[in-house]
C-alpha positions as CSV (number, residue, x, y, z in Angstrom):
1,X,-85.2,31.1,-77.0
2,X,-87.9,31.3,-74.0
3,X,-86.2,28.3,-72.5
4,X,-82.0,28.4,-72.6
5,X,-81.7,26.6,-69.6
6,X,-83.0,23.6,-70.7
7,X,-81.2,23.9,-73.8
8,X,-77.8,24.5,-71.9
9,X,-78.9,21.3,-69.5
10,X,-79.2,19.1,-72.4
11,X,-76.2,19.5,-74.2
12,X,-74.1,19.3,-70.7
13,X,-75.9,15.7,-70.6
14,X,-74.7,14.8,-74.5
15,X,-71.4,15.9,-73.7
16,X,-70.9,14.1,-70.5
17,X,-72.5,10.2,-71.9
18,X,-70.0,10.5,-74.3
19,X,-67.5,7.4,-74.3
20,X,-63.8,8.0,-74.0
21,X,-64.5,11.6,-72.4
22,X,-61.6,13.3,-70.5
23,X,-62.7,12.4,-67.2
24,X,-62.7,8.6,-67.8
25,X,-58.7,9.2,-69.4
26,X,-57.5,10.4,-66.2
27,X,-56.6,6.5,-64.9
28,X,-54.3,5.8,-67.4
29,X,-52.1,8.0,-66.1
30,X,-51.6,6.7,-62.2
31,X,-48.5,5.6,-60.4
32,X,-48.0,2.8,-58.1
33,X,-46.7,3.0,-55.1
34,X,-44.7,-0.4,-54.9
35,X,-42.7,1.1,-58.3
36,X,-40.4,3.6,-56.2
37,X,-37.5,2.8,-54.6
38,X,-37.3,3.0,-51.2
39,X,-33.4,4.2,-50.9
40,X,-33.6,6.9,-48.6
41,X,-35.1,4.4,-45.4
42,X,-31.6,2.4,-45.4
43,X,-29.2,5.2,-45.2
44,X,-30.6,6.6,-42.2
45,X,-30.4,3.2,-40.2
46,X,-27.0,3.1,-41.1
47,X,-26.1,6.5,-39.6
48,X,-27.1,5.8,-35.8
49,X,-24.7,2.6,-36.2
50,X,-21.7,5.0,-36.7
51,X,-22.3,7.4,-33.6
52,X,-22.9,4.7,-31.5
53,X,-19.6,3.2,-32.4
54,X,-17.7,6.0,-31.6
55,X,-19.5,6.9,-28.4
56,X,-17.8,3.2,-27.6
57,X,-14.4,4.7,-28.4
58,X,-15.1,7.9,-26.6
59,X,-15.6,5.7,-23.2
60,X,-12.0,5.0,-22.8
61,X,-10.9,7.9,-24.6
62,X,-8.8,10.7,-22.2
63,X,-10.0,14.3,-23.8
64,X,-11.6,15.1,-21.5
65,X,-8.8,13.7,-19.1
66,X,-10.3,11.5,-17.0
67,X,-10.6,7.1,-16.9
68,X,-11.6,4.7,-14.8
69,X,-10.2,2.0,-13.2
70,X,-11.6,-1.7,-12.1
71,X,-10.5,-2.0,-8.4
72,X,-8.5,-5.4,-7.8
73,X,-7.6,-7.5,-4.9
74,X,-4.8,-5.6,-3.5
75,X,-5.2,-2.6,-4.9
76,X,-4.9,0.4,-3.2
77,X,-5.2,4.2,-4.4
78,X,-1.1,4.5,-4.2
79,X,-0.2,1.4,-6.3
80,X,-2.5,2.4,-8.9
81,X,-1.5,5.6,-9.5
82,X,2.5,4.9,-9.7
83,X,1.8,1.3,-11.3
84,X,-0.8,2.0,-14.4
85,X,-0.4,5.8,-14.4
86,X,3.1,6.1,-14.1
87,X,2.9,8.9,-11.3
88,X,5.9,9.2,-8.6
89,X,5.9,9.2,-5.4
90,X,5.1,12.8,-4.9
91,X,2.7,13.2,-7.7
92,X,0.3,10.3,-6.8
93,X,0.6,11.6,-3.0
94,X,-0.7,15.1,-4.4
95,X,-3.3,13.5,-6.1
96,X,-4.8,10.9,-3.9
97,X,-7.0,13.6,-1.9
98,X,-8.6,14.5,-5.1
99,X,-9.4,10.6,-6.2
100,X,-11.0,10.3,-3.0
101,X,-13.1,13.1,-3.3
102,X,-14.4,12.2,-6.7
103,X,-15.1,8.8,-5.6
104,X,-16.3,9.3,-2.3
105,X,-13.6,7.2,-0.2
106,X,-13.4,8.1,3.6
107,X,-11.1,5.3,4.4
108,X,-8.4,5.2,2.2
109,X,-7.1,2.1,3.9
110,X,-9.6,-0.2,2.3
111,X,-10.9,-0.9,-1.5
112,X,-14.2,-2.5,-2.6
113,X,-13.2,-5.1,-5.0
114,X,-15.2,-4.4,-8.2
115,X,-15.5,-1.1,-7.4
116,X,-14.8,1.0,-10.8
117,X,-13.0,4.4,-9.8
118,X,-12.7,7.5,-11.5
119,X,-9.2,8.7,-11.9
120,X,-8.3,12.5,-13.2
121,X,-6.0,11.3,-15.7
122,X,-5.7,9.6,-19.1
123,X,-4.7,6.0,-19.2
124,X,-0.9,5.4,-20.5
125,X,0.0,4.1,-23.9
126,X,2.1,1.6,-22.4
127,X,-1.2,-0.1,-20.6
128,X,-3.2,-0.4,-23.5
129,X,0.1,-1.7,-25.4
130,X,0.4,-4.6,-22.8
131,X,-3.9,-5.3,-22.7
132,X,-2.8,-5.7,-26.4
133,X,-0.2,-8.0,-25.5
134,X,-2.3,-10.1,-23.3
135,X,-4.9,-10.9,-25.9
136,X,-2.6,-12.1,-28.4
137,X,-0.9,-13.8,-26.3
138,X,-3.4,-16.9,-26.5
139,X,-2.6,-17.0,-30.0
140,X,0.9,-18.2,-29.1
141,X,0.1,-21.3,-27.6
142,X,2.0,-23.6,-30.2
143,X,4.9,-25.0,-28.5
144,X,2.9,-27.9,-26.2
145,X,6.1,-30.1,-27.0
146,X,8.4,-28.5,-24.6
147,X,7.0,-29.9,-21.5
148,X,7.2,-33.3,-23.0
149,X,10.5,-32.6,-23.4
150,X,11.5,-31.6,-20.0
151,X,9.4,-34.5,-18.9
152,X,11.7,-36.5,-20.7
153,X,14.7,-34.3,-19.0
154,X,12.8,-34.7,-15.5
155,X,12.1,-38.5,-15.8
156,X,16.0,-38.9,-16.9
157,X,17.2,-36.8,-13.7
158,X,14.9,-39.1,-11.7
159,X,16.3,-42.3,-12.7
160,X,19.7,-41.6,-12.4
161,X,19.0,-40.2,-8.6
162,X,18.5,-43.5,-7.4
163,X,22.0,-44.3,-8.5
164,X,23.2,-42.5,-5.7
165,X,22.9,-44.2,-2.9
166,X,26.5,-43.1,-1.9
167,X,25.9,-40.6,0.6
168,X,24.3,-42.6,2.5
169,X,27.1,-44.9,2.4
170,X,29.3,-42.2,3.5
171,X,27.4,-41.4,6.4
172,X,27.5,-44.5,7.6
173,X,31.5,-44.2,7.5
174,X,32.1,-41.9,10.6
175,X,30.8,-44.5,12.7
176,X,34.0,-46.4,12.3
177,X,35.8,-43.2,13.0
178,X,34.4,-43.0,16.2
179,X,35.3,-46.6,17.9
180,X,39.7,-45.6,17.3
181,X,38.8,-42.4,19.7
182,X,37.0,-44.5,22.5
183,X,40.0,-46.7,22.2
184,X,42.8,-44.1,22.5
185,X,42.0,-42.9,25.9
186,X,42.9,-46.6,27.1
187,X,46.4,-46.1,26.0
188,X,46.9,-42.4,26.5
189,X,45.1,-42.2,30.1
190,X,47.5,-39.7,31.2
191,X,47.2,-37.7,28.4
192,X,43.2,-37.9,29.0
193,X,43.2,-36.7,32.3
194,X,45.0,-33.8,31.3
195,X,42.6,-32.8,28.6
196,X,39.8,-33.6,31.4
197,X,41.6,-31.1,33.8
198,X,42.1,-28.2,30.8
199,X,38.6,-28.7,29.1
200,X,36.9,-27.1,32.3
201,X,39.2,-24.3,32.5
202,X,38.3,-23.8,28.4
203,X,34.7,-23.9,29.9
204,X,34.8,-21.1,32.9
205,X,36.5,-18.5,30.7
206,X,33.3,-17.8,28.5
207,X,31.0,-18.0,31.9
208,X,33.2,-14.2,32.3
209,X,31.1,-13.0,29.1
210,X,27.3,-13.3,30.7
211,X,28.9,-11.7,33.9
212,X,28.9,-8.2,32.0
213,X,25.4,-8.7,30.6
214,X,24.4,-8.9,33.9
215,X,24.9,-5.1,34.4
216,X,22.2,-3.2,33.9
217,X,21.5,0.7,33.2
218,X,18.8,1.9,35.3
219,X,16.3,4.2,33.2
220,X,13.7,6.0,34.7
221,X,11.3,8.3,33.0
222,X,8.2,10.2,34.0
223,X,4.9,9.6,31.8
224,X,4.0,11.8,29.3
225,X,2.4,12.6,25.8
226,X,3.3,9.3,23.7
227,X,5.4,10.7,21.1
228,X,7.6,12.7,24.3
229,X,7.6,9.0,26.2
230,X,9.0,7.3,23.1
231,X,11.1,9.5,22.2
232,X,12.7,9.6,25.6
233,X,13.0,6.3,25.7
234,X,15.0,6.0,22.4
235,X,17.6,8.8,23.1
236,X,17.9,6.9,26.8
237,X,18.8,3.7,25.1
238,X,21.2,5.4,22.6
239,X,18.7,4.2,19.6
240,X,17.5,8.3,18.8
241,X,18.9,9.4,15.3
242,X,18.4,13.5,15.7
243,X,19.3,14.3,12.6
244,X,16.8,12.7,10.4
245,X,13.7,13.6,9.6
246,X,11.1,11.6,7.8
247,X,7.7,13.2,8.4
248,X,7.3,16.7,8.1
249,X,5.2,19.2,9.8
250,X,4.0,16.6,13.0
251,X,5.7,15.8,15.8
252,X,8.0,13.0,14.6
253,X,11.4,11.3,15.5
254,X,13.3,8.5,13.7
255,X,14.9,5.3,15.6
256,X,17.1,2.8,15.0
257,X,18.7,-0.5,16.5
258,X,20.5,-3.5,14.5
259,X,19.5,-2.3,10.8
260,X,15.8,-2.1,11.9
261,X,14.5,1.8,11.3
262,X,11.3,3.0,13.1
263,X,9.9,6.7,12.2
264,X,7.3,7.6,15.4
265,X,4.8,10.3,14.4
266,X,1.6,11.7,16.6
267,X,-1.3,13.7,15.6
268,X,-1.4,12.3,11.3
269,X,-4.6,12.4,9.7
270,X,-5.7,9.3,8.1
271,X,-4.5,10.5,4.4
272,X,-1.2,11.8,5.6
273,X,-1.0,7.7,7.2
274,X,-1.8,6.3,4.5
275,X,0.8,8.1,2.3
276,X,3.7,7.6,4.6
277,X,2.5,3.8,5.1
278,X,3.1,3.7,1.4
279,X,6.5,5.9,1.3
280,X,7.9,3.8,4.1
281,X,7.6,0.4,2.4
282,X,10.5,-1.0,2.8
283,X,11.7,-4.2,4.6
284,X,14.2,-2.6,7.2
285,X,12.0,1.0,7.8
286,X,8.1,1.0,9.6
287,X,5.9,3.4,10.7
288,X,4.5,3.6,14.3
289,X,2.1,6.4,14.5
290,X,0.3,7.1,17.7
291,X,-3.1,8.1,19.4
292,X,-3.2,11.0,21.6
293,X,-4.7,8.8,24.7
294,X,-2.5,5.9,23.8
295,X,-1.0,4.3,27.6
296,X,2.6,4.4,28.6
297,X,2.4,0.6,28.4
298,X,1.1,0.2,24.7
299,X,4.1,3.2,23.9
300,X,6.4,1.2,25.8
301,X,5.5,-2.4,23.9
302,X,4.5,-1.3,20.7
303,X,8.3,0.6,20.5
304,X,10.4,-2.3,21.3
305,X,8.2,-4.9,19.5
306,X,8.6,-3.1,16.2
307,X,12.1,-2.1,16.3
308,X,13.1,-5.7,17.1
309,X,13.7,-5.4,21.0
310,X,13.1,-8.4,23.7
311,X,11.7,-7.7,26.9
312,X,10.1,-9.0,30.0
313,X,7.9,-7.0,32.4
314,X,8.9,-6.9,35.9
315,X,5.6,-7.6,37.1
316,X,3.4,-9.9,34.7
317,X,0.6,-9.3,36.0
318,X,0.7,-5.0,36.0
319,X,-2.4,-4.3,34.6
320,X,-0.6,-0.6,33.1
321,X,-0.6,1.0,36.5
322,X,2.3,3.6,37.2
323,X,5.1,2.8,38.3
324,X,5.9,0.4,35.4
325,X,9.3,-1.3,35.0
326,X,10.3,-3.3,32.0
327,X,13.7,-5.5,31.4
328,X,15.6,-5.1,28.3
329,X,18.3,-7.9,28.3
330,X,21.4,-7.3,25.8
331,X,21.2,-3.5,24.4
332,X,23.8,-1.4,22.9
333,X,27.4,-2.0,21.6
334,X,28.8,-2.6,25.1
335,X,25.8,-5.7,25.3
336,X,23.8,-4.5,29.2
337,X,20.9,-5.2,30.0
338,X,18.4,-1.9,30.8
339,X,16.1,-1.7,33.5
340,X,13.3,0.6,32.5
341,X,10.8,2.3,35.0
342,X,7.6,4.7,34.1
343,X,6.8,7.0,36.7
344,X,3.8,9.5,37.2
């Protein structure tokens, strides 16, 4: 009893040396690793391949309602909005200021080629139906026989076109025709000299048609603003239609001579051009559109060129200088020729 420690010290010893003691059982019981199952790693690889899939679709998509379009050769903003979006002719006018603002365009008469633009609208159901078309459309290349057979159809139309040598035949046939009439003025002489005597009285009576050509209506106009000059110059030769109006809002007139329609407008901005350029496609109607500094002799030239007039300068060798006189042969219903002179 004077010494417990030692006591309790030794039978912590006994206790411990013993074999198959609690502390020694403890490693039956551990788990490895390599036994689980690793399920939980694969599902979320699979997840990111879903969103990216339909951040794909989303690309193209029109919720938000806007695309893009892959600028082609020819392209220009007009033909793509009424040709893949289906606009009119108003609506894609309204909206081409707005595509060139999103896409930074200052000229609108000119496309990069390549260049992908971003339109305000969502594409049409009818496009994507005929991109669908197009790449099935390789799949329906299963009739290579057909040319063989209009080979066969061409080679027979060949050989039987050298089996017609008769035309040629035939146009070798008027030549007899021709020997019986050198003949008959032998027997008929008197006959011939009266044709001879009535063929140049047939010949003097349409020399009287040039005679009235040769009348001309002297025009004389003083120079001024282009549009003012042009005008002039088209209610002078009868060729002003007053009643029609093309361009709205700018000082504008409308011409016309043998079919040929020319609308004259000063003082358009380059968007309001480029929409009337594309309004006025047609083959019988142009657009001439003006500077403010523009000379009395481009006016002048540039008028009668595009509305399909001839005419000669008085002096070839003017350099522009006023006065300036120009000769229009053959205008108007009654057929006279106009002398035209620009004044100061």
């Amino acid at each position: 009893m004077k010494h417990p420690t030692v006591i309790m010290l030794f039978l912590l010893s006994a206790i411990i040396c013993q074999p198959g003691s609690g502390v020694a059982e403890q490693n039956n019981f551990d788990i490895d690793i390599k036994e689980l199952h690793p399920t939980p790693a694969k599902q979320s690889r699979r997840a990111p391949h879903v969103k990216t899939r339909e951040k794909n679709a989303v690309a193209t998509d029109s919720k938000e309602g806007f695309s893009s379009y892959t600028v082609r050769p020819g392209d220009h903003l007009f033909l793509i909005l009424m040709r893949h979006y289906g606009l009119s002719n108003n609506a894609a006018e309204r909206l081409i200021p707005e595509v060139m603002r999103l896409n930074g365009i200052q000229n609108p008469h000119g496309l990069t080629v390549g260049k992908r633009l971003t339109i305000p609208l969502p594409l049409r159901q009818e496009r994507t139906a005929k991109l669908a078309r197009k790449n099935t459309a390789p799949t329906a290349q299963t009739t290579p026989e057909q040319p063989s057979a209009q080979g066969e159809a061409a080679t027979q139309e060949q050989a039987a076109q050298p089996e017609q040598p008769l035309p040629q035949e035939q146009t070798t046939q008027p030549a007899p025709q021709e020997q019986p009439i050198t003949v008959q003025p032998t027997e008929q002489t008197e006959t011939g000299k009266a044709q001879v005597a009535k063929s140049p009285e047939t010949v003097q009576e349409p020399q009287t048609q040039p005679a009235r050509n040769t009348v001309e209506q002297q025009i004389t106009l003083r120079a001024d603003r282009p549009c003012t000059l042009a005008r002039n110059m088209a209610k002078e030769m009868g060729l002003l239609e007053p009643g029609r109006t093309v361009v709205q809002g700018a000082d504008s007139f409308t011409a016309e001579y043998a079919g040929v329609t020319v609308v004259v407008a000063c003082g358009l901005t380059s968007e309001e051009t480029y929409t009337y350029g594309r309004l006025l496609t047609q083959p019988d109607m142009h657009l001439l559109v003006f500077a403010r500094n523009e000379s009395c002799k481009n006016v002048i030239e540039k008028m009668a060129r595009l509305i399909g007039l001839s005419y000669l300068p008085a002096d070839p060798f003017a350099t522009g200088g006023l006065p300036l006189t120009y000769l229009f042969p053959a205008i108007g219903p009654n057929s006279h020729d106009v002398r035209l002179t620009i004044v100061p």
